[in-house]
C-alpha positions, -999 to +999 in steps of 0.1 A: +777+711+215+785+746+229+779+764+258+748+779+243+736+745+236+735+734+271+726+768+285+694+762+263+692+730+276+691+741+308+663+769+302+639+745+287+641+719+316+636+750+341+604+759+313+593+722+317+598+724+355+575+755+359+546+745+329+547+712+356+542+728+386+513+752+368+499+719+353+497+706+389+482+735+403+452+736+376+451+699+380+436+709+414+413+735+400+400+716+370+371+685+373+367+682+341+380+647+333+394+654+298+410+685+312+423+656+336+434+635+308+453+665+291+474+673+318+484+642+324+492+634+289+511+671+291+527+660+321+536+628+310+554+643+274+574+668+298+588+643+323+603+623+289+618+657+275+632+662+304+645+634+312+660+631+276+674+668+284+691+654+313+709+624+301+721+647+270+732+673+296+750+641+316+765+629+282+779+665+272+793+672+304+815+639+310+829+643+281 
């Protein structure tokens, strides 16, 4: 993997990291219990992709 690789790497976990922190937000906003659900299945899917992301990042970086 190239440096493009992991700088694209690195954009999508920031992408994840801000759809979270919007998710979050309307979260707060939202009542609706199967706008609820979505979220949290949303959130849920992200936290895996990024934490996939991150031990690929680890993995290419050691080496």
């Amino acid at each position: 993997m190239n440096a493009e690789n992991i700088v694209k790497l690195i954009e999508e976990m920031v992408d994840l990291k801000v759809q979270q922190s919007r998710a979050d937000a309307t979260a707060h906003l939202k009542s609706n219990p199967d706008i609820a659900r979505l979220l949290a299945e949303k959130k849920e899917t992200d936290q895996r992709r990024l934490d996939h992301i991150r031990t690929e990042l680890v993995r290419l970086l050691n080496g």
